[in-house]
MITI-152730 format. One record per residue (C-alpha): residue number from 0; x, y, z. Coordinates in nm, 2 decimals, always signed. Example, Ala and Ser with C-alpha at 12.3 -4.5 7.8 and 13.67 -1.06 7.14 Angstrom:
MITI-152730
0  +1.23  -0.45  +0.78 $
1  +1.37  -0.11  +0.71 $
END
This chain:
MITI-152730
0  +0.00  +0.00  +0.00 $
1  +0.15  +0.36  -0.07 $
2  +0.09  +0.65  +0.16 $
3  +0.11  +0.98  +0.09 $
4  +0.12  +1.27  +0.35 $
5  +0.10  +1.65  +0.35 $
6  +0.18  +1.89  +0.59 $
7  -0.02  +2.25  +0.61 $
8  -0.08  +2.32  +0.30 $
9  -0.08  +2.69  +0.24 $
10  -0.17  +2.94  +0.00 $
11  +0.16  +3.16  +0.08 $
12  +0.48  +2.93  -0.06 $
13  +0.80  +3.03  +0.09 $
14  +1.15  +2.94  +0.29 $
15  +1.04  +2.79  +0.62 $
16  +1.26  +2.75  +0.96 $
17  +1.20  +2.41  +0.98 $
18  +1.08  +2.07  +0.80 $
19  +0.72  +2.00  +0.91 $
20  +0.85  +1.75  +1.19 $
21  +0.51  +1.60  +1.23 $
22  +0.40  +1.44  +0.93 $
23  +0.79  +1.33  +0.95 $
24  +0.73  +1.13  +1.22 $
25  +0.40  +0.95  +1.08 $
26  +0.61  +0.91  +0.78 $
27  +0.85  +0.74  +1.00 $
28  +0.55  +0.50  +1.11 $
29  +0.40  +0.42  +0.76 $
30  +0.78  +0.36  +0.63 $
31  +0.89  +0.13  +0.97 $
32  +0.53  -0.07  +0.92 $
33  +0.65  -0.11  +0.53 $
34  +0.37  +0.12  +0.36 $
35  +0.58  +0.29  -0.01 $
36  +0.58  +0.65  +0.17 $
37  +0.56  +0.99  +0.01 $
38  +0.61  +1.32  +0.22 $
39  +0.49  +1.64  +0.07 $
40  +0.59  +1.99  +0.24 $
41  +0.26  +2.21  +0.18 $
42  +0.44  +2.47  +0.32 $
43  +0.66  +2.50  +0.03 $
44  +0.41  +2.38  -0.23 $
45  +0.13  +2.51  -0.44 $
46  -0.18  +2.29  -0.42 $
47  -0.16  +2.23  -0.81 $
48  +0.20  +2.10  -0.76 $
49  +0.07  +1.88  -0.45 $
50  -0.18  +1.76  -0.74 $
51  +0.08  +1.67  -0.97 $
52  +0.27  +1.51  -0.68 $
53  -0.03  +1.26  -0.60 $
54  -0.07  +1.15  -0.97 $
55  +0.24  +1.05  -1.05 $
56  +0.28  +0.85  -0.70 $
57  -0.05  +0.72  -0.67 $
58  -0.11  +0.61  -0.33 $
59  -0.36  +0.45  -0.16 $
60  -0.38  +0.62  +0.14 $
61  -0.37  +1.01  +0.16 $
62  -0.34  +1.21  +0.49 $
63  -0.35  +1.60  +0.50 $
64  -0.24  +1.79  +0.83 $
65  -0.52  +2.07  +0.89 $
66  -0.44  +2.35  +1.12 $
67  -0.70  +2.60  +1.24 $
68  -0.46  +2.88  +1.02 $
69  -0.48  +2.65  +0.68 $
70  -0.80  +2.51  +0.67 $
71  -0.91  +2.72  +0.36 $
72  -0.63  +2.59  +0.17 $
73  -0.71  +2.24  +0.30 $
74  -1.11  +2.26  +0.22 $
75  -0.94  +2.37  -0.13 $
76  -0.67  +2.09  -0.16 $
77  -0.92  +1.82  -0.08 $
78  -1.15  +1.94  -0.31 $
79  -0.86  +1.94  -0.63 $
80  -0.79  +1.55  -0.47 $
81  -1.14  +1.41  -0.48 $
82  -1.15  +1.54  -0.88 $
83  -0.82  +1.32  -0.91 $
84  -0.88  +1.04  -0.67 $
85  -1.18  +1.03  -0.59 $
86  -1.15  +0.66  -0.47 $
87  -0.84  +0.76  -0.24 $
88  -0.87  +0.69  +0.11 $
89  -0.84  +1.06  +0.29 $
90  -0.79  +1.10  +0.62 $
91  -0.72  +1.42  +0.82 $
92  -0.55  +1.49  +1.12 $
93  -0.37  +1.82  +1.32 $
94  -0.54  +2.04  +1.61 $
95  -0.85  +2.18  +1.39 $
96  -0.94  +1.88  +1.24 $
97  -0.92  +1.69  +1.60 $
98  -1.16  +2.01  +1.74 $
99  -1.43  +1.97  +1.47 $
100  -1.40  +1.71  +1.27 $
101  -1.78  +1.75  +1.20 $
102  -1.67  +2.04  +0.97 $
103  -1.39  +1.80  +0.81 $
104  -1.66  +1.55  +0.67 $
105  -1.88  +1.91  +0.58 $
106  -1.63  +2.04  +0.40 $
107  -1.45  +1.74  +0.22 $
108  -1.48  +1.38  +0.12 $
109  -1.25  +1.29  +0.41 $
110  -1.36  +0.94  +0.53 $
111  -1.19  +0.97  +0.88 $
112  -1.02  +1.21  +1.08 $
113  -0.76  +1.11  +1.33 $
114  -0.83  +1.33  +1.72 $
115  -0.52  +1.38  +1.87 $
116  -0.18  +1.23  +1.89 $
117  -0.18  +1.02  +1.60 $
118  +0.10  +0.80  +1.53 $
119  -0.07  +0.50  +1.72 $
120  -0.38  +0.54  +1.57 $
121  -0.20  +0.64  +1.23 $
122  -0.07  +0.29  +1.23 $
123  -0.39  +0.06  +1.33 $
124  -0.60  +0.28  +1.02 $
125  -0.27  +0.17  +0.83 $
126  -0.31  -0.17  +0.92 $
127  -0.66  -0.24  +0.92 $
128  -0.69  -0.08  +0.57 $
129  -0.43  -0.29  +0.42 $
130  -0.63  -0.59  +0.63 $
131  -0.95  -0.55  +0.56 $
132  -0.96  -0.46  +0.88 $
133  -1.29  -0.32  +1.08 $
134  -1.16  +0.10  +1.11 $
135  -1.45  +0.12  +1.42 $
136  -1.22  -0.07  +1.60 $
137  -0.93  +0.17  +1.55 $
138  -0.90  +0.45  +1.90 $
139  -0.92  +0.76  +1.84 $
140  -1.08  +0.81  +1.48 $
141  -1.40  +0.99  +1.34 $
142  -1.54  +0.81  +1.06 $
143  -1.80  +0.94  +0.77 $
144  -2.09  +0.63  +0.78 $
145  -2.24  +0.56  +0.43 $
146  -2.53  +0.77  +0.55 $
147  -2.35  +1.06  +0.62 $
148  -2.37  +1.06  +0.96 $
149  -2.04  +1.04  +1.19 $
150  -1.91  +0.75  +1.40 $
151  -1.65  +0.85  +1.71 $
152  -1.43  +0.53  +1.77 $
153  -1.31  +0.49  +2.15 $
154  -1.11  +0.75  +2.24 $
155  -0.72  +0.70  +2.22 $
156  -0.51  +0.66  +2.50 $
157  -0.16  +0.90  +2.50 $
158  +0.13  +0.73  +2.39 $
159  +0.30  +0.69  +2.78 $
160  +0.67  +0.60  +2.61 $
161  +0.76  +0.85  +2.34 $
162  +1.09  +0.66  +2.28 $
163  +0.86  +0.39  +2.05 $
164  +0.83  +0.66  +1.80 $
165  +1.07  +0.64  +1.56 $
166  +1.32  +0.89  +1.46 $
167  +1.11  +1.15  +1.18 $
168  +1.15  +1.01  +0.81 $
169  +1.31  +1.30  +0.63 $
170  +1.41  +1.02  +0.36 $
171  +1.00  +1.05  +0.27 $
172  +1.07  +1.43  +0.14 $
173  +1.20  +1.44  -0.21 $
174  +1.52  +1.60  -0.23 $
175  +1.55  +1.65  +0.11 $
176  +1.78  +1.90  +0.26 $
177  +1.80  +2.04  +0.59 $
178  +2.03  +2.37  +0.41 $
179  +1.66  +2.42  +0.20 $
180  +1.52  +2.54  +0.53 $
181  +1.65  +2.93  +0.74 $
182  +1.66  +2.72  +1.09 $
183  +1.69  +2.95  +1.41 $
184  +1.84  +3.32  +1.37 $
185  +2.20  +3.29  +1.57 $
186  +2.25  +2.91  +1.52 $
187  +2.47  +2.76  +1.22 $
188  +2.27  +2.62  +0.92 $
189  +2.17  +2.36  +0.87 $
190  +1.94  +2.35  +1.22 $
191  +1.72  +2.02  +1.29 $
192  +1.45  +2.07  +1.49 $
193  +1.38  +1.83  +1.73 $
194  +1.04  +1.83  +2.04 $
195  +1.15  +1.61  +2.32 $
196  +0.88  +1.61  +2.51 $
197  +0.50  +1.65  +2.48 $
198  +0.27  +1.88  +2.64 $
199  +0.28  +2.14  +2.93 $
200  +0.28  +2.15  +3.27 $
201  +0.10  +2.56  +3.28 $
202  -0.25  +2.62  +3.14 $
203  -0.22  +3.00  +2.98 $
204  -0.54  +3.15  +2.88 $
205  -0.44  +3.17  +2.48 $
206  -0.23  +2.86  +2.43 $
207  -0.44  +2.53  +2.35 $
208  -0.16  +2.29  +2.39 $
209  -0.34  +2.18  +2.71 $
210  -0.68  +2.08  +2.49 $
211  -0.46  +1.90  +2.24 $
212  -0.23  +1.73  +2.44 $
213  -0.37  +1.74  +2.80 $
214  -0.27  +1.91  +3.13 $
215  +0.05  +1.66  +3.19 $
216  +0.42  +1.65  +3.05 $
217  +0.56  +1.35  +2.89 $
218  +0.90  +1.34  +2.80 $
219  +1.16  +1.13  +2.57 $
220  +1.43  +0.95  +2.77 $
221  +1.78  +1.15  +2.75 $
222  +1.96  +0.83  +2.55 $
223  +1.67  +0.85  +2.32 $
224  +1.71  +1.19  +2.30 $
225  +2.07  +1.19  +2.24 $
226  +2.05  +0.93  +1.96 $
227  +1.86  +1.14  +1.80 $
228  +2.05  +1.42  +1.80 $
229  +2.38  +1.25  +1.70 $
230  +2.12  +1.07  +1.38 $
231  +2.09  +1.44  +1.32 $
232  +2.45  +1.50  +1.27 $
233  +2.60  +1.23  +1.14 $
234  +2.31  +1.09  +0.87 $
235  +2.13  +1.45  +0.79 $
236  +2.43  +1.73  +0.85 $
237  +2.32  +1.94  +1.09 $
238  +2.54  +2.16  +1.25 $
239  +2.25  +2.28  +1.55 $
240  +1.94  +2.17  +1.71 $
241  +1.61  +2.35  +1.82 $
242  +1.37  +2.18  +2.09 $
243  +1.05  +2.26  +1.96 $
244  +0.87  +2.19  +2.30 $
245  +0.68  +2.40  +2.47 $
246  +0.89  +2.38  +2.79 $
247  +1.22  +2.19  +2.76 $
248  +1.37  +2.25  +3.10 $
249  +1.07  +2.09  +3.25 $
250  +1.26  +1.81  +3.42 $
251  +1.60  +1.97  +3.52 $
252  +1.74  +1.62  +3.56 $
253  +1.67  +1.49  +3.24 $
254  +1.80  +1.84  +3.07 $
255  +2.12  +1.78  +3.22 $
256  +2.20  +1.40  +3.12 $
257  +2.13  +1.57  +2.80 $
258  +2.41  +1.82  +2.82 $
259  +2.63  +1.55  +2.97 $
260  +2.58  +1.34  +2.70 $
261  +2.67  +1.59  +2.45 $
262  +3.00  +1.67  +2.59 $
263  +3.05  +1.27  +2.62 $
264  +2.97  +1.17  +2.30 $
265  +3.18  +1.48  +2.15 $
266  +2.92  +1.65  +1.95 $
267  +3.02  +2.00  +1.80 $
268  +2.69  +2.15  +1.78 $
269  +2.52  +2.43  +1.93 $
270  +2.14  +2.42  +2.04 $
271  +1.82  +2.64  +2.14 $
272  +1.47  +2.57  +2.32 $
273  +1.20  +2.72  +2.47 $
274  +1.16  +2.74  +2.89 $
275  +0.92  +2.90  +3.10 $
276  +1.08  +3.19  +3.34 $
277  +1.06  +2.97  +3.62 $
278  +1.17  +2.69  +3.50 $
279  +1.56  +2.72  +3.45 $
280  +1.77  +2.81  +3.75 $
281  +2.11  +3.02  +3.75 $
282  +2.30  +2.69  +3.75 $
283  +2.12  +2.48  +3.48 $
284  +2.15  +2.78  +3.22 $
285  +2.51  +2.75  +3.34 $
286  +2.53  +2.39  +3.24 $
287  +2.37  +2.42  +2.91 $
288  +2.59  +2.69  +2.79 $
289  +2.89  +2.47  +2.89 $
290  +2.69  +2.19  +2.69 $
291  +2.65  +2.40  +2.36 $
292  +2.34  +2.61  +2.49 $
293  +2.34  +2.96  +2.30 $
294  +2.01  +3.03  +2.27 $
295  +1.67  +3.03  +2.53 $
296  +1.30  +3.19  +2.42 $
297  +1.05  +3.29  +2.69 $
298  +0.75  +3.34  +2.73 $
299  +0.74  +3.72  +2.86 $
300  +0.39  +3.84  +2.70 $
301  +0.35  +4.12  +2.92 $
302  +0.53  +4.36  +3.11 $
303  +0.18  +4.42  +3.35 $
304  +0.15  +4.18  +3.66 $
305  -0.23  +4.25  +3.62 $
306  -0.24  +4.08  +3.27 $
307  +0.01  +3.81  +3.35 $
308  -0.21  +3.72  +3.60 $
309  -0.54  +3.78  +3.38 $
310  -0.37  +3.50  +3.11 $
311  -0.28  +3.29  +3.37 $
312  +0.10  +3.26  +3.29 $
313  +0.22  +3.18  +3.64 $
314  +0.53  +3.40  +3.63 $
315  +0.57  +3.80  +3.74 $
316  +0.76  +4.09  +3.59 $
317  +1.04  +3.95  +3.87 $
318  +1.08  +3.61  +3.78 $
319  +1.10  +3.73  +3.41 $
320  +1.36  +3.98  +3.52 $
321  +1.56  +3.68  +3.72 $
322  +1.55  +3.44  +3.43 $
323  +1.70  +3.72  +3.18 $
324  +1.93  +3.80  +3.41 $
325  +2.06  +3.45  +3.47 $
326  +2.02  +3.36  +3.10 $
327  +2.23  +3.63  +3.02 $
328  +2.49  +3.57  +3.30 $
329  +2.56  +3.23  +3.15 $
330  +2.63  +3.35  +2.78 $
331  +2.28  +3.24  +2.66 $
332  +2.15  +3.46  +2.44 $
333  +1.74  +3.51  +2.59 $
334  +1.49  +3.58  +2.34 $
335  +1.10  +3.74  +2.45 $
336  +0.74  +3.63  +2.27 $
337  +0.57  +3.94  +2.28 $
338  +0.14  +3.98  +2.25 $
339  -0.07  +4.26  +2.27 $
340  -0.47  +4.31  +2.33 $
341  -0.49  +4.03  +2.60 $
342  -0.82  +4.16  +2.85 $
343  -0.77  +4.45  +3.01 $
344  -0.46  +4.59  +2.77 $
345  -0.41  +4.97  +2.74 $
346  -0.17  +5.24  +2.68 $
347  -0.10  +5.18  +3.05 $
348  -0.03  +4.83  +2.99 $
349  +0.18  +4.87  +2.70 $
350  +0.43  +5.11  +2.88 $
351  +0.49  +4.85  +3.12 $
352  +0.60  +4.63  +2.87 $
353  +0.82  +4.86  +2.71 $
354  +0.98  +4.90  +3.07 $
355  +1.02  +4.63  +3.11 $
356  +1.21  +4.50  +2.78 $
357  +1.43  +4.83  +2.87 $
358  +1.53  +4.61  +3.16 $
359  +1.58  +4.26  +3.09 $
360  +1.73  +4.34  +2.75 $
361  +1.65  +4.04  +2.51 $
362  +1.87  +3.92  +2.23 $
363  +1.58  +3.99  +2.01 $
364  +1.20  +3.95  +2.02 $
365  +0.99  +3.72  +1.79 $
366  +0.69  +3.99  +1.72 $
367  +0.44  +4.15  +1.92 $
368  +0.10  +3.91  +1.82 $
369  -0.21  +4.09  +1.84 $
370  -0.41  +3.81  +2.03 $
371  -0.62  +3.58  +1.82 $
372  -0.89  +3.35  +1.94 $
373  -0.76  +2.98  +1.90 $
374  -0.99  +2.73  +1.91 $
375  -0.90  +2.50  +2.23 $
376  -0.79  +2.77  +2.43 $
377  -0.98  +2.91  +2.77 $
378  -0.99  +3.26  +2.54 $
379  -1.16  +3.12  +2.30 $
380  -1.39  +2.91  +2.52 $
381  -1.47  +3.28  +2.68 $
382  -1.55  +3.44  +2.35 $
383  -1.80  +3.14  +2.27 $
384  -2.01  +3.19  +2.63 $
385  -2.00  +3.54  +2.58 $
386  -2.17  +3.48  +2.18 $
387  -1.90  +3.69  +2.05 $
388  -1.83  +3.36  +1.82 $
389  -1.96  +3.03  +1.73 $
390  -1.82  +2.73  +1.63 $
391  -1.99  +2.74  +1.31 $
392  -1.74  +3.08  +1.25 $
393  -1.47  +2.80  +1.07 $
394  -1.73  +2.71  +0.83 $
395  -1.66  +3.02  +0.67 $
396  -1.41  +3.20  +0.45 $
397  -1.19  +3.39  +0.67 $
398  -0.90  +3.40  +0.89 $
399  -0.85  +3.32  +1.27 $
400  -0.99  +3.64  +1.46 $
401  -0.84  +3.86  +1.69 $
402  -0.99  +3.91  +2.05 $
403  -1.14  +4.25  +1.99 $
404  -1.42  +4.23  +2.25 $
405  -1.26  +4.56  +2.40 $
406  -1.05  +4.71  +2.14 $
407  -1.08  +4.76  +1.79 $
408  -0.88  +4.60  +1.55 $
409  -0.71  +4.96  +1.51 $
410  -0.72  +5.02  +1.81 $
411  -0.51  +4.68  +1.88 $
412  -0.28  +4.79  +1.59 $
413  -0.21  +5.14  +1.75 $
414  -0.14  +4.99  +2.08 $
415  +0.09  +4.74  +1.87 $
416  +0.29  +4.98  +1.73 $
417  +0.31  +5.18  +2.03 $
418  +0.50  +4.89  +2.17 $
419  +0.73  +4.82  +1.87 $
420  +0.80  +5.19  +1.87 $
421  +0.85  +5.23  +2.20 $
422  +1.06  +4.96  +2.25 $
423  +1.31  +5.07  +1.91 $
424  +1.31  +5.40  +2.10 $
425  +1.42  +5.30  +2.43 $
426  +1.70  +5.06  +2.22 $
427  +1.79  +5.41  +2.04 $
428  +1.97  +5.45  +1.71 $
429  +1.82  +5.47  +1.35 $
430  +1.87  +5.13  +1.27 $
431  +1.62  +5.01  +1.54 $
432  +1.36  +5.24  +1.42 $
433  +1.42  +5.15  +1.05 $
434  +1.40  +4.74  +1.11 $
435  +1.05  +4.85  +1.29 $
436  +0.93  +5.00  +0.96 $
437  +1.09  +4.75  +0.74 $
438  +0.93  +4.44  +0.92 $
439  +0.60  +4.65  +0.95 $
440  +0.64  +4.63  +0.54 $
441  +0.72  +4.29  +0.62 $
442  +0.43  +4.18  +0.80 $
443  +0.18  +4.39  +0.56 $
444  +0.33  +4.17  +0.23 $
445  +0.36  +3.81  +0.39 $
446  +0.50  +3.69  +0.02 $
447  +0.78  +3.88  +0.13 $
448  +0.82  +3.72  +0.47 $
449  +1.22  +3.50  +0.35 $
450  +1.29  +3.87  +0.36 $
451  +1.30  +3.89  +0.72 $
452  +1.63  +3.69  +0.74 $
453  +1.78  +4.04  +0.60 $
454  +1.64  +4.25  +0.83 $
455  +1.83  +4.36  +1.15 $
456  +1.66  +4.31  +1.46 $
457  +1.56  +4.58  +1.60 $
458  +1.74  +4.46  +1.95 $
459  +2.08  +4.42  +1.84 $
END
């Protein structure tokens, strides 16, 4: 049986930081279980070339990731599929499918979706299709009846020992090269990404990790992990490594028979990861830095205590200000996410923030993100009980909204650039203030988003 896979496709095609590590890893399933695997990159590839893809490969099985941000694209690319191969089994899988797979079957042919973490069930669908198998029997599915109506299977248990996954199957891309992708800014090319661990041990107000992958933290073994990393070396080239999860210094322990391990095994390479503010003492920062650490983004949001506490990110304006400070103490270079029009934002608010950058002095900032309402997150859930949205809002054409239940979206753009400003003022120079303008260009003209690897930041 072949088995063909595509990541998010998009209607904007250009460089991305990193290869769409999930459907790697399914591909990594189907190829281990001895399916003929195809991985397409729909970040990098127009629909009509996905077409062409899937004729001349002509799988059996094709799988589509569906994010709440791509779904358009993906109502569009499954509609070009069913004119090609109509017969094709199509599943779907990703966060938006696994919230409302209702409006998967309403608006494609899709006979299943997968909910959830999917390489288990990924495998059983692979398996009973190429068996004859009964699919109800398969956890964690939706499945179109012949009637139209929906069938839920049980739901899936989450896998307990992420070491049984196997390592992602790159080999699946064609042409595959890890140079074809920008990686992390301050880390050699070519960067592998790699997510060590699964879910999150906070709950913030506009993050919907939690609904995806629960309210618990599982992570991969440290030998595991290090295999991994020297696979990543030695069999793909690369010269760096980011952790893509959502807190890697979680476990303190396991972060630091990591680092040991690097300096064991001899691997020249330098690395980056995300962290919470609380989560990485003065002494482990220490350690990874000795360990090839150069790079650590946070979490800051917010400069106000007030709306810190309103998004419930369980950290202060002092425990931000510690963790730059140790960061920075160490050699690691500490980078701040950055949102604005969270409840209760104003002028007032948005000072804060600009003191406080002023003060903890980041290597750079990734944005400021006006605040959009995510499905799965306790923001959104609040937007739904007050009716400022509905569900049925993603069976229509448009993007993912902002939270403007206070502000206007100019409003929310003023206060956004009063931040960017205010922070390229407080950095002083010209330069600063002319990367603000340039990456506002930027952000207007997405198509030139590769663009932004030119750009200075406005904090160096």
């Amino acid at each position: 049986m072949k088995v063909a896979l595509i990541s998010h496709p998009d209607k904007i095609h250009q460089k991305p930081d990193f290869p769409p590590i999930g459907i790697a890893y399914l591909g990594a399933i189907a190829h281990k279980n001895g399916f003929e695997t195809l991985l397409i990159d729909g970040g990098q590839t127009a629909v009509p070339d996905i077409i062409e893809e899937l004729k001349r490969f002509s799988p059996d099985f094709i799988g589509v990731t569906c994010w709440t941000i791509n779904r358009e694209t993906v109502w569009e690319l499954c509609a070009k599929i069913k004119l090609v191969a109509p017969d094709t089994f199509l599943a779907l899988g990703g966060s938006h499918a696994s919230l409302f797979p209702q409006h998967v079957f309403a608006k494609t042919h899709a006979a299943a979706v997968a909910v959830g973490e999917g390489e288990e069930t990924f495998r059983e669908l692979l398996e009973a299709l190429a068996g004859n198998g009964d699919l109800k029997k398969v956890n964690g599915l939706v499945l179109r009846n012949a009637d139209g109506s929906v069938f839920f299977t049980e739901k899936r248990q989450r896998i307990q020992d992420l070491d049984s996954i196997p390592f992602p199957y790159y080999e699946g891309f064609k042409g595959f090269d890890l140079n074809n992708y920008l990686g992390f800014p301050s880390l050699p090319r070519p960067t592998a990404p790699i997510i060590s661990s699964r879910g999150c041990v906070f709950d913030c107000s506009y993050c919907s990790s939690v609904s995806f992958w629960g309210n618990c933290w599982r992570g991969r073994s440290a030998e595991n992990i290090l295999a991994e990393i020297e696979w990543l070396v030695k069999e793909m080239g690369a010269r760096s490594i980011y952790f893509f999860d959502d807190n890697f210094t979680v476990k303190k322990e396991r972060v630091i028979e990591v680092c040991e391990g690097i300096k064991r095994l001899g691997l020249d390479i330098k690395w980056a990861c995300c962290s919470h503010v609380r989560l990485a003492s003065p002494e482990l920062l220490q350690k990874m830095h000795e360990c090839g650490c150069v790079g650590i983004d946070y979490g800051v949001e917010s400069g106000s205590n007030k709306i810190l506490h309103q998004i419930n990110k369980k950290q202060t304006r002092a425990d931000i200000e510690k963790a730059f400070d140790a960061a920075h103490a160490a050699g690691i270079n500490p980078r701040a996410y950055l949102m604005v029009g969270n409840t209760g934002e104003t002028c007032e608010t948005i000072d804060e923030t600009i003191d406080l950058i002023g003060r903890i002095n980041p290597k750079s900032s990734i944005g400021a993100q006006i605040v959009w309402l995510l499905p799965g997150t306790k923001d959104y859930q609040t937007a739904v009980a007050n009716n400022y949205l509905t569900d049925e809002y993603w069976l229509n054409t448009g993007g993912v909204p902002y939270n403007l239940q206070e502000h206007s979206l100019k409003e929310l753009s003023k206060l956004r650039e009063r931040l960017m400003r205010g922070i390229a003022k407080k950095k002083g120079g010209l330069i600063p203030l002319l990367a603000f303008y340039m990456k506002k260009f930027y952000y207007r003209f997405p198509k030139l988003a590769v663009l932004r690897s030119y750009i200075p930041d406005i904090f160096k």
